[in-house]
C-alpha positions as CSV (number, residue, x, y, z in Angstrom):
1,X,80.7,85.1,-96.2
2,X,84.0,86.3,-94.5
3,X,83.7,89.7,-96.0
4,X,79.7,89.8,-94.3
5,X,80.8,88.6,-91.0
6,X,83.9,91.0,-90.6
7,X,81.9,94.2,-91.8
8,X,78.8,92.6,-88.7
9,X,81.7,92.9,-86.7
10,X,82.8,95.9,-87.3
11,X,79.3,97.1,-86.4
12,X,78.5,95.5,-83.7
13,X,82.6,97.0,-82.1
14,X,81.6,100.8,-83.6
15,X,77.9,100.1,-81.9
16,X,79.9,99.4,-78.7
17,X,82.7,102.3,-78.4
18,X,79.7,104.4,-79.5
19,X,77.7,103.2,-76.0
20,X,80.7,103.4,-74.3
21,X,81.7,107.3,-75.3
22,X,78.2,108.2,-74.6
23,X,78.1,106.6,-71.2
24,X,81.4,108.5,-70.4
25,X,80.0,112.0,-71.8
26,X,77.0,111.2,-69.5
27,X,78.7,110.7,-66.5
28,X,81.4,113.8,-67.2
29,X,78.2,115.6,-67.5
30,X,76.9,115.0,-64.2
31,X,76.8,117.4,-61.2
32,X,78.5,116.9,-58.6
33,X,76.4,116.0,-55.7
34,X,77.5,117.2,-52.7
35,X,78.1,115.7,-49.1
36,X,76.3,118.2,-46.2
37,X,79.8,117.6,-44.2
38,X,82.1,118.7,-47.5
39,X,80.0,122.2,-47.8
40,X,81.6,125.5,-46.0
41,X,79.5,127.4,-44.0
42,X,79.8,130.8,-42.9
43,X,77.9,134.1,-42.3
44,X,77.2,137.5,-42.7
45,X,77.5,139.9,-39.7
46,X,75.3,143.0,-40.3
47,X,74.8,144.6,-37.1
48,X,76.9,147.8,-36.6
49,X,77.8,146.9,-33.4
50,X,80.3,143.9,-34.2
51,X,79.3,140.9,-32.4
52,X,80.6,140.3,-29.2
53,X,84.4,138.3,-29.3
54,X,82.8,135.4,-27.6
55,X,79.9,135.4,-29.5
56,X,82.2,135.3,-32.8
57,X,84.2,132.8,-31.1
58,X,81.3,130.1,-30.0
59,X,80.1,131.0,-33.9
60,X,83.2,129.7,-35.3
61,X,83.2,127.0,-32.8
62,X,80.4,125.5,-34.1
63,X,80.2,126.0,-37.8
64,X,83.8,125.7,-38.2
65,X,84.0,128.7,-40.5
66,X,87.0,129.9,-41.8
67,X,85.8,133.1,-42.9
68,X,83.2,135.6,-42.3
69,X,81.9,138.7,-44.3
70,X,81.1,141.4,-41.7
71,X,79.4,144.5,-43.2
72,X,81.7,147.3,-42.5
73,X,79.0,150.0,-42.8
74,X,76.8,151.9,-45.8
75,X,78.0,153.7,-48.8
76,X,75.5,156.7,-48.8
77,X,75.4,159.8,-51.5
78,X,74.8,163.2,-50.1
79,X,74.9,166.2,-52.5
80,X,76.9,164.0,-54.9
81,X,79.4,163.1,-52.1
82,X,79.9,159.4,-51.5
83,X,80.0,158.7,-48.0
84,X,80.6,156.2,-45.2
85,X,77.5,156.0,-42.6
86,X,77.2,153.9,-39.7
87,X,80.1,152.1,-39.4
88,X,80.9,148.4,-38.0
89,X,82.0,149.1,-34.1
90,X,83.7,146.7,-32.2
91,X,86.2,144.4,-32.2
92,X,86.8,141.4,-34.4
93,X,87.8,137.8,-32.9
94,X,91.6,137.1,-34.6
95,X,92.0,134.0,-36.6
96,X,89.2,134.1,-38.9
97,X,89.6,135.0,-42.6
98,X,87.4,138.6,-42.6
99,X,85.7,140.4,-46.2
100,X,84.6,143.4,-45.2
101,X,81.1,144.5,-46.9
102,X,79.6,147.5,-48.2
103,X,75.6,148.3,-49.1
104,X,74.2,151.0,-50.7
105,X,71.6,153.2,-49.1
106,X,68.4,154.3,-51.1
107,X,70.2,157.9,-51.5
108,X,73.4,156.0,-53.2
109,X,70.8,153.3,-55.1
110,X,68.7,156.7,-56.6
111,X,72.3,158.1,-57.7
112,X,73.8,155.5,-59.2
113,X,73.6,156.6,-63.1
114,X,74.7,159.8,-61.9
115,X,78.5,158.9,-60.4
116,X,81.4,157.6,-62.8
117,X,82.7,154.1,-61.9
118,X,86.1,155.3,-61.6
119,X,84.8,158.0,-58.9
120,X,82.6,155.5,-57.5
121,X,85.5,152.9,-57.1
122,X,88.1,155.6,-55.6
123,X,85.9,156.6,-52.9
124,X,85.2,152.9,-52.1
125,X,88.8,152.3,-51.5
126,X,89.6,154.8,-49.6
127,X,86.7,153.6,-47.1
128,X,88.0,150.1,-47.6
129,X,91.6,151.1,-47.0
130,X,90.7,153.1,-43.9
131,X,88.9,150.2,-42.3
132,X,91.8,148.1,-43.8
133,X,93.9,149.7,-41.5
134,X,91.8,149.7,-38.4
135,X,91.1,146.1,-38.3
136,X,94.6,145.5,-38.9
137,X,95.7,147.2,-35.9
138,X,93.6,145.0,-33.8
139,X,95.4,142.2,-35.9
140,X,92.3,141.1,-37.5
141,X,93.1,139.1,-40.9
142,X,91.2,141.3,-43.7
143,X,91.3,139.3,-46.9
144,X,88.5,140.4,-48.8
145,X,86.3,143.6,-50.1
146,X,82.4,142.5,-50.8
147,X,79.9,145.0,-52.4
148,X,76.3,144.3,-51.7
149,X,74.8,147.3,-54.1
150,X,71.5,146.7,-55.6
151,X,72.3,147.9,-58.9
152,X,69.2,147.6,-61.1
153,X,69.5,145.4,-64.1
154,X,69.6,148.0,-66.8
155,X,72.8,149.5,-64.5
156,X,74.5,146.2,-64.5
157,X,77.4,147.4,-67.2
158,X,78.0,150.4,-65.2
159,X,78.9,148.1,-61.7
160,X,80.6,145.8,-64.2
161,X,83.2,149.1,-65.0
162,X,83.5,150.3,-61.1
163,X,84.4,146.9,-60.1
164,X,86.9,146.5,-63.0
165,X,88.5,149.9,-61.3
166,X,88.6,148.7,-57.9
167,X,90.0,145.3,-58.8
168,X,92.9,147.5,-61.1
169,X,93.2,149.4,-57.9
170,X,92.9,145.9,-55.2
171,X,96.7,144.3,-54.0
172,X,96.6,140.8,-56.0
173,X,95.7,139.0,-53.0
174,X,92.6,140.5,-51.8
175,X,89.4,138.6,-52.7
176,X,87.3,141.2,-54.2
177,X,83.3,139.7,-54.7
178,X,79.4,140.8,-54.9
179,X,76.7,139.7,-53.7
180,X,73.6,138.8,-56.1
181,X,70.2,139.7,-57.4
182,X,67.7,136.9,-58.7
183,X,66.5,139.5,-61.0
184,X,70.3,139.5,-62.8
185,X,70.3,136.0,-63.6
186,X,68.7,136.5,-67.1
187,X,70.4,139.5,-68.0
188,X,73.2,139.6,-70.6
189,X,75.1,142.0,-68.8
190,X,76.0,139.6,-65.8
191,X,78.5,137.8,-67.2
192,X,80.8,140.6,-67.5
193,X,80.9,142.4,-64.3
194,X,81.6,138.5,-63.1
195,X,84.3,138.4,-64.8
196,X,85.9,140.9,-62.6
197,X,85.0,138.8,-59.8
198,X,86.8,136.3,-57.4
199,X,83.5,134.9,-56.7
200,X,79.6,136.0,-55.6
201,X,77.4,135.7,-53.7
202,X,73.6,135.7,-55.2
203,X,71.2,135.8,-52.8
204,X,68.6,132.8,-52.8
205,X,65.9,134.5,-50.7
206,X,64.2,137.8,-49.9
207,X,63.5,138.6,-53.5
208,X,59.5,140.2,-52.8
209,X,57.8,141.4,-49.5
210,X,54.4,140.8,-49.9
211,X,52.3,143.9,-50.0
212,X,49.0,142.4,-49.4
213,X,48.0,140.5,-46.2
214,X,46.6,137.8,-48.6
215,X,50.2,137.0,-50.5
216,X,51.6,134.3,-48.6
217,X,55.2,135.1,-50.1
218,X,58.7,133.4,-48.1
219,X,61.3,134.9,-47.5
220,X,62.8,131.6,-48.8
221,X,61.3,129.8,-51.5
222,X,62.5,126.5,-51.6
223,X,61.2,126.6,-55.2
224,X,63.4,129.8,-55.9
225,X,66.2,128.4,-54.3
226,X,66.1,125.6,-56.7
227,X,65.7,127.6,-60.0
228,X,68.7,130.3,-59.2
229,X,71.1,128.0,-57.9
230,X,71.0,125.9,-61.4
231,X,71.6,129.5,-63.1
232,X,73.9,130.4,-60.7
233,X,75.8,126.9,-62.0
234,X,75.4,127.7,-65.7
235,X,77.0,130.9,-65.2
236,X,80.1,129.2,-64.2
237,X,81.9,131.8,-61.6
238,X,82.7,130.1,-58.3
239,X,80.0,131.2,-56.1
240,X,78.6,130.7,-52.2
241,X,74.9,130.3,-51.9
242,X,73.5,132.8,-49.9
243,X,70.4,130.9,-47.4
244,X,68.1,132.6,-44.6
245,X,67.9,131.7,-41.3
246,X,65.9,135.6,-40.4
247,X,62.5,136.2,-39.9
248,X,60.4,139.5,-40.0
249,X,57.4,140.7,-38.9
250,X,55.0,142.8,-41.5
251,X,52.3,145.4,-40.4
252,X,49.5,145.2,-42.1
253,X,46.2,147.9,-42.2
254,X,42.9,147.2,-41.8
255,X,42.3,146.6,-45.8
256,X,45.5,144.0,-45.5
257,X,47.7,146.9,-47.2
258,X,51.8,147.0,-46.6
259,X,52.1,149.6,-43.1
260,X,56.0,148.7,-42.2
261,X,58.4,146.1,-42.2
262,X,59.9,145.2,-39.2
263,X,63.3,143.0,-38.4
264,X,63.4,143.1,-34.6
265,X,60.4,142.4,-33.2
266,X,60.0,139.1,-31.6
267,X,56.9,136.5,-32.5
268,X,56.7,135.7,-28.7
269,X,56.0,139.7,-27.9
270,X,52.9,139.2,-29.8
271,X,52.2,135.8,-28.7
272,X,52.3,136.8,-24.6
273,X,50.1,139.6,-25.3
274,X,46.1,139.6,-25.1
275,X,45.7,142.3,-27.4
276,X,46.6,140.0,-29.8
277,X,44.5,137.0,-31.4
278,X,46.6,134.4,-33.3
279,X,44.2,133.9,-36.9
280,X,46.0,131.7,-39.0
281,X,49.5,129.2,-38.7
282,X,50.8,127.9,-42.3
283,X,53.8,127.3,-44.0
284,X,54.2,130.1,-46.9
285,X,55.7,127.8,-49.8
286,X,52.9,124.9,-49.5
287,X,54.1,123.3,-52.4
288,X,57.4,121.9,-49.6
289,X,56.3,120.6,-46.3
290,X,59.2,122.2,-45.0
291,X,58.8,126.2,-45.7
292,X,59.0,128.9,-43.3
293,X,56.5,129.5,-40.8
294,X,53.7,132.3,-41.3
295,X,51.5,133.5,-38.2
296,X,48.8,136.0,-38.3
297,X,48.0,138.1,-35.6
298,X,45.2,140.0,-35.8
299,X,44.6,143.7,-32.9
300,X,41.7,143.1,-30.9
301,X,42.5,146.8,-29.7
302,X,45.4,149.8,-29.9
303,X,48.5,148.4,-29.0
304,X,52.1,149.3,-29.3
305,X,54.2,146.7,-29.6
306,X,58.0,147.3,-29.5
307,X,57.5,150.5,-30.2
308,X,55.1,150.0,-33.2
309,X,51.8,151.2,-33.0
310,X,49.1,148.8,-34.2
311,X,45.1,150.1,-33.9
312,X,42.0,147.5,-33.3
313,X,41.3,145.6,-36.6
314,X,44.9,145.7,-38.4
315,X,47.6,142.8,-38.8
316,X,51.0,141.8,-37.9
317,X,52.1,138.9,-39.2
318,X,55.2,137.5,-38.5
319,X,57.2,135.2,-41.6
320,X,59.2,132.7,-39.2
321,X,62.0,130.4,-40.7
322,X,62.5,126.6,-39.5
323,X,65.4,124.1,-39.0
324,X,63.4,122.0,-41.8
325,X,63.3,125.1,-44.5
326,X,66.9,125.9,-44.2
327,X,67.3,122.0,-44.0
328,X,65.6,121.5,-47.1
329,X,67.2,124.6,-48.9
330,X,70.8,123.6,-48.2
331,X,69.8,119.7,-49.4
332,X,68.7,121.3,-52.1
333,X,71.6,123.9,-52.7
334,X,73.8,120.9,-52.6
335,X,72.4,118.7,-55.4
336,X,72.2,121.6,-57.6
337,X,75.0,123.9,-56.9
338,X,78.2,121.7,-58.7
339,X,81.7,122.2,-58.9
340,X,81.7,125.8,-58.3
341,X,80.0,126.0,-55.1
342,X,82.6,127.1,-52.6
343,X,79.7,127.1,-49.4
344,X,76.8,128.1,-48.0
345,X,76.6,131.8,-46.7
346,X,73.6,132.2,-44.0
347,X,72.5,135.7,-43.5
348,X,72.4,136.1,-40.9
349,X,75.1,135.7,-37.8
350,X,73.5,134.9,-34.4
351,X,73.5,137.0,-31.4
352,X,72.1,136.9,-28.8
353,X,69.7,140.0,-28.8
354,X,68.9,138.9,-32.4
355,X,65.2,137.1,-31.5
356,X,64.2,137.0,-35.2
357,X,67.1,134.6,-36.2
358,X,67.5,131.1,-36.0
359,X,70.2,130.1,-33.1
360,X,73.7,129.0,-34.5
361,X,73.0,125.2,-33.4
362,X,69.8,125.4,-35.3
363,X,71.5,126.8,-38.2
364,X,74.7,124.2,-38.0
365,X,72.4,121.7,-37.5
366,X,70.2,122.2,-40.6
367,X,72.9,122.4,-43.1
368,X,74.9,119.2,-41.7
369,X,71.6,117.7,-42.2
370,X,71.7,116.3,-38.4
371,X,68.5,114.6,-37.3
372,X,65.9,116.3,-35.4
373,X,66.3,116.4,-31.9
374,X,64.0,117.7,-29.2
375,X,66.3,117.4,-26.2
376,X,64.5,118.7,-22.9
377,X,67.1,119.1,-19.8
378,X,64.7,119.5,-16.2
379,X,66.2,119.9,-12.8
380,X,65.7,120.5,-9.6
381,X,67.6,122.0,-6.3
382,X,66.7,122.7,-2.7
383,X,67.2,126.9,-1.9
384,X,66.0,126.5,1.1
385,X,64.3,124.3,4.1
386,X,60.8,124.8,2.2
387,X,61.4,126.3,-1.1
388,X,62.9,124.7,-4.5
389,X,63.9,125.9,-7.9
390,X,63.0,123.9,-10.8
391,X,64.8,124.6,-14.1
392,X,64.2,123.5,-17.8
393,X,66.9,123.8,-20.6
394,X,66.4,123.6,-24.6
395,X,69.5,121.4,-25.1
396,X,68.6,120.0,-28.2
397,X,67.9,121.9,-31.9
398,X,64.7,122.6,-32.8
399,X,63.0,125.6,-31.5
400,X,59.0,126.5,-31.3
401,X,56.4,129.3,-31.1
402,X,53.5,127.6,-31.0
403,X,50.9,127.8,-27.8
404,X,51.9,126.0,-24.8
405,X,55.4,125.1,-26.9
406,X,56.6,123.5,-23.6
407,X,54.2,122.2,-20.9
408,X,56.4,120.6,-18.1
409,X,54.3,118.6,-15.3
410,X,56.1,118.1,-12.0
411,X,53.8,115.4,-9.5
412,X,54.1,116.7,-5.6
413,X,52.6,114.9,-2.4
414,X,49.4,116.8,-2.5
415,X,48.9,120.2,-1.0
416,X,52.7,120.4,-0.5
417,X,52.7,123.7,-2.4
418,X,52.3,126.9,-1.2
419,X,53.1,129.4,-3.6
420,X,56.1,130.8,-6.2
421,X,58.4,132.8,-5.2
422,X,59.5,134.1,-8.3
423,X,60.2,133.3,-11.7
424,X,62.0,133.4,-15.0
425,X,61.2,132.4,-18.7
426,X,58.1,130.2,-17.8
427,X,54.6,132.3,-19.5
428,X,52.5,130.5,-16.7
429,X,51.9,128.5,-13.7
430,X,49.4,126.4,-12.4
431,X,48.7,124.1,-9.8
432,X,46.2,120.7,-10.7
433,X,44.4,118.1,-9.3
434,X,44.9,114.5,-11.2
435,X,41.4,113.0,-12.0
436,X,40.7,109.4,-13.0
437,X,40.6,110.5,-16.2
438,X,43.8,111.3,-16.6
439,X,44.2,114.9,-17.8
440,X,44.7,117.3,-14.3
441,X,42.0,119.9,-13.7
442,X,42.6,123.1,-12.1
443,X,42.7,123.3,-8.1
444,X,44.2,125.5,-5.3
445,X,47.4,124.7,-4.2
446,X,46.4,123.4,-0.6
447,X,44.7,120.5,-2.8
448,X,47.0,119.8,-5.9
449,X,49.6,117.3,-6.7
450,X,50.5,118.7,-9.5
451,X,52.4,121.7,-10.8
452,X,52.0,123.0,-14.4
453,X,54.8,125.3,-15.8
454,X,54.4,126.2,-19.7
455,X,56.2,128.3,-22.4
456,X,54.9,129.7,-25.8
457,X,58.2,130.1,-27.0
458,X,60.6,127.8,-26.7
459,X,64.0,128.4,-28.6
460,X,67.3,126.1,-28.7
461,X,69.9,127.6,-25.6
462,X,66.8,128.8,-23.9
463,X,66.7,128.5,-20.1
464,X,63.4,129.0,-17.6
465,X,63.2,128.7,-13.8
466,X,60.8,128.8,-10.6
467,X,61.3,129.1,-7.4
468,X,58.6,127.8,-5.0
469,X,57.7,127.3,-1.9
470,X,56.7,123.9,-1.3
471,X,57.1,121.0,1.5
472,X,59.1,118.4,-0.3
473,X,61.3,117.0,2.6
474,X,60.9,113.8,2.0
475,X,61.3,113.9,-1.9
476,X,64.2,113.1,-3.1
477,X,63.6,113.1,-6.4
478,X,60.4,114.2,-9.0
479,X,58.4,112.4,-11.4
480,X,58.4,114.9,-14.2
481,X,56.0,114.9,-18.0
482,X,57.4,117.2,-20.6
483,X,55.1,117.9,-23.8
484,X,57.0,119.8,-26.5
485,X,55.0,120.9,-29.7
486,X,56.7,122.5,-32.8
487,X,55.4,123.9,-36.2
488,X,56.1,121.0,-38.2
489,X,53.3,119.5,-36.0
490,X,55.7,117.4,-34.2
491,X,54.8,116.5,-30.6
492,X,56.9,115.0,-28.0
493,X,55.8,113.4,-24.5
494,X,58.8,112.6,-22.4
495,X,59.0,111.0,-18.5
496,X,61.8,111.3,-15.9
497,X,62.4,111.4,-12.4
498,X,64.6,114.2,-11.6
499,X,66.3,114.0,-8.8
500,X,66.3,117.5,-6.2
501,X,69.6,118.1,-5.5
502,X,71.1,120.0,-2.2
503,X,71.7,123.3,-2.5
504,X,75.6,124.3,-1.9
505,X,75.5,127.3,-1.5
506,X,74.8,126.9,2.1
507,X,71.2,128.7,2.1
């Protein structure tokens, strides 16, 4: 009976520690989950003129980045010379931690299996040492060499040897680092040329342009971004994920074929224009309520459009991304990414002639994972005895192309306005008549009591003013109604009286 009991016992205590090691293994084995405030961000510059030192600055500001990775120009192969082209020019903001990058043109891409890794690494460095020293004057802190080749996957052994020469070659404490293909993920080869590696950057979007104006394919598929951050995990090299916050627009002939790919041409251009008719709005990864944007435009007639020509019948559709998709990507990134994620790395770095990017608030904004905010700013001042300027602001972060993205309604005593005297940033202005209905009709302005301002684009930091001439003297302040309308089909209706303020500039 005694001998039963103890060996129950024993049992029932090996039964336990058993539970117990396999609840500890469980929980070792666990990913990290990430807080949105603990992640890094920072940003590739690729414009070769370096953005401006207050742009960079505000940049900084906001994100709180502590490095950045600027491309530093092209590596290009001309009758089997490695070459510099296009060069960054500018000057780079002090402080920040800077790794300079190099891509490879289609020449250098073509040549690849033709130029020995040890060549190949030599005439890096002496371009990387060059602009070493250059930056460095202007005391800019250098810290790091990036290579963003597009080696193709049967090639990967051969990048694997030139970056094992130019980390030979590479002082101890420069960061030397990649970026990276989804297509490498599978391949055997990887795991070597990482090896050489501080760390990488693969690239979670822009893996296919569609060729067909029936392939509704992101730039950023939150599906995608999901499946190569988890292999980018079970590789095991410390890694920043690589997000975008860019949009394109794609030209398309009349039998939906691939025309030309286009990175600077913005969505508003083609929503402003009447040769244009807008034929379909969706989101291009349907499976996530929150993926990009894609609009279809289709030419009611020959038009040239930033300096593209488009003929009657073909397509230009423009792949937009959204607060929501990069949202969702970095919530996503985070969950999945564990202990080797060092940050998020958006491509790419604001400017402010940049129309195709999200803003830097937008961006920040997303990846903190701060709540939507459609912050409308509308004021008014006196210019004159009879003439006012009435201003709106996008203070908050969400941005929107949609028709009639901002609609601001200002009530006046009736047939107080006379005309506008000029404008900026508004797409149109009416003057109404309220009804008993509700909605205003349109009147002239000897009769109306309302004035209708409106915006089909309507970006975060954007700014739009009127001037009119109007009898307002005894106003001193505005009843004003603000619609907003974005491409997540959120709407806002907002009220306030703004007050007209005197002008003191002595006009």
């Amino acid at each position: 009976m005694f001998r039963k009991s103890r060996s129950i016992t024993i049992c029932m205590m090996t039964a336990f520690l058993l539970v117990a090691l396999a609840i500890i293994l469980s929980a070792g084995s666990e990913q990290k989950k990430w807080n949105s405030a603990e992640v890094p961000i920072t940003f590739w510059a690729w414009k070769t003129q370096i953005p401006s030192e207050k742009e960079l600055r505000e940049t900084i500001e906001q994100s709180r980045a502590s490095m950045l990775f600027l491309r530093a120009g092209q590596l290009d192969l001309e009758n089997g010379e490695v070459k510099r082209i296009r060069p960054a020019v500018g000057k780079l903001a002090d402080g920040v931690a800077v790794h300079l990058v190099y891509n490879g043109t289609r020449p250098l891409l073509r040549g690849l299996e033709t130029i020995e890794p040890a060549r190949l690494a030599v005439e890096i460095l002496k371009i990387y040492t060059s602009d070493f020293d250059r930056f460095s004057a202007d005391e800019a802190r250098i810290t790091g060499l990036q290579l963003d080749i597009d080696y193709p996957t049967r090639l990967l052994s051969h990048y694997a040897a030139t970056a094992r020469e130019i980390r030979r070659r590479l002082p101890s404490e420069t960061k030397l680092s990649i970026t990276g293909l989804p297509t490498w993920m599978d391949s055997g080869d990887l795991g070597p040329l990482l090896e050489t590696l501080d760390f990488w950057i693969p690239q979670l979007y822009g893996g296919e342009i569609p060729t067909h104006l029936s392939q509704p394919i992101p730039i950023s598929s939150l599906g995608e971004v999901k499946r190569y951050v988890i292999k980018a995990r079970k590789l095991g090299k410390p890694f920043f994920a690589g997000l975008a916050a860019y949009g394109y627009a794609i030209h398309y002939d009349r039998r939906g074929d691939l025309v030309e790919v286009r990175g600077d041409i913005y969505h508003a251009s083609a929503v402003n224009n009447r040769s244009f008719e807008l034929i379909s709005l969706d989101r291009t990864d349907r499976k996530y309520a929150a993926g990009d944007v894609r609009h279809v435009f289709r030419a009611k007639r020959d038009e040239v459009l930033e300096g593209l020509l488009i003929a009657a019948g073909e397509s230009l559709v423009f792949d937009s991304p959204t607060p929501d998709s990069l949202r969702e990507a970095g919530r996503i990134v985070r969950e999945h990414a564990g202990e080797q994620l060092l940050g998020l790395c958006v491509f790419r770095l604001p400017t402010i002639e940049d129309t195709t990017n999200l803003r830097t608030q937008e961006i920040v904004d997303a990846l903190r994972d701060s709540p939507f905010s459609a912050a409308i700013e509308v004021s008014a001042r006196k210019t004159g005895e009879r003439s006012f300027t009435i201003t709106a602001a996008n203070t908050g972060n969400a941005s929107s192309f949609t028709s009639e993205a901002l609609v601001v309604d200002i009530a006046v005593p009736p047939g107080s306005v006379r005309g506008f005297l000029a404008h900026r940033g508004f797409t149109g202005f009416e003057t109404l008549c309220s009804t008993v209905s509700g909605s205003p009709r349109k009147c002239s302005g000897a009769r109306a009591d309302v004035i209708r301002l409106t915006n089909n684009a309507w970006r975060v930091g954007d700014e739009a003013s009127i001037n009119l001439s109007a009898n307002l003297a005894q106003r001193s302040e505005l009843p004003v109604t603000i619609f907003t309308s974005y491409e997540n089909g959120r709407r806002e209706r907002t009220f306030k009286k703004v007050v007209i303020e005197e002008n003191n500039n002595g006009d």
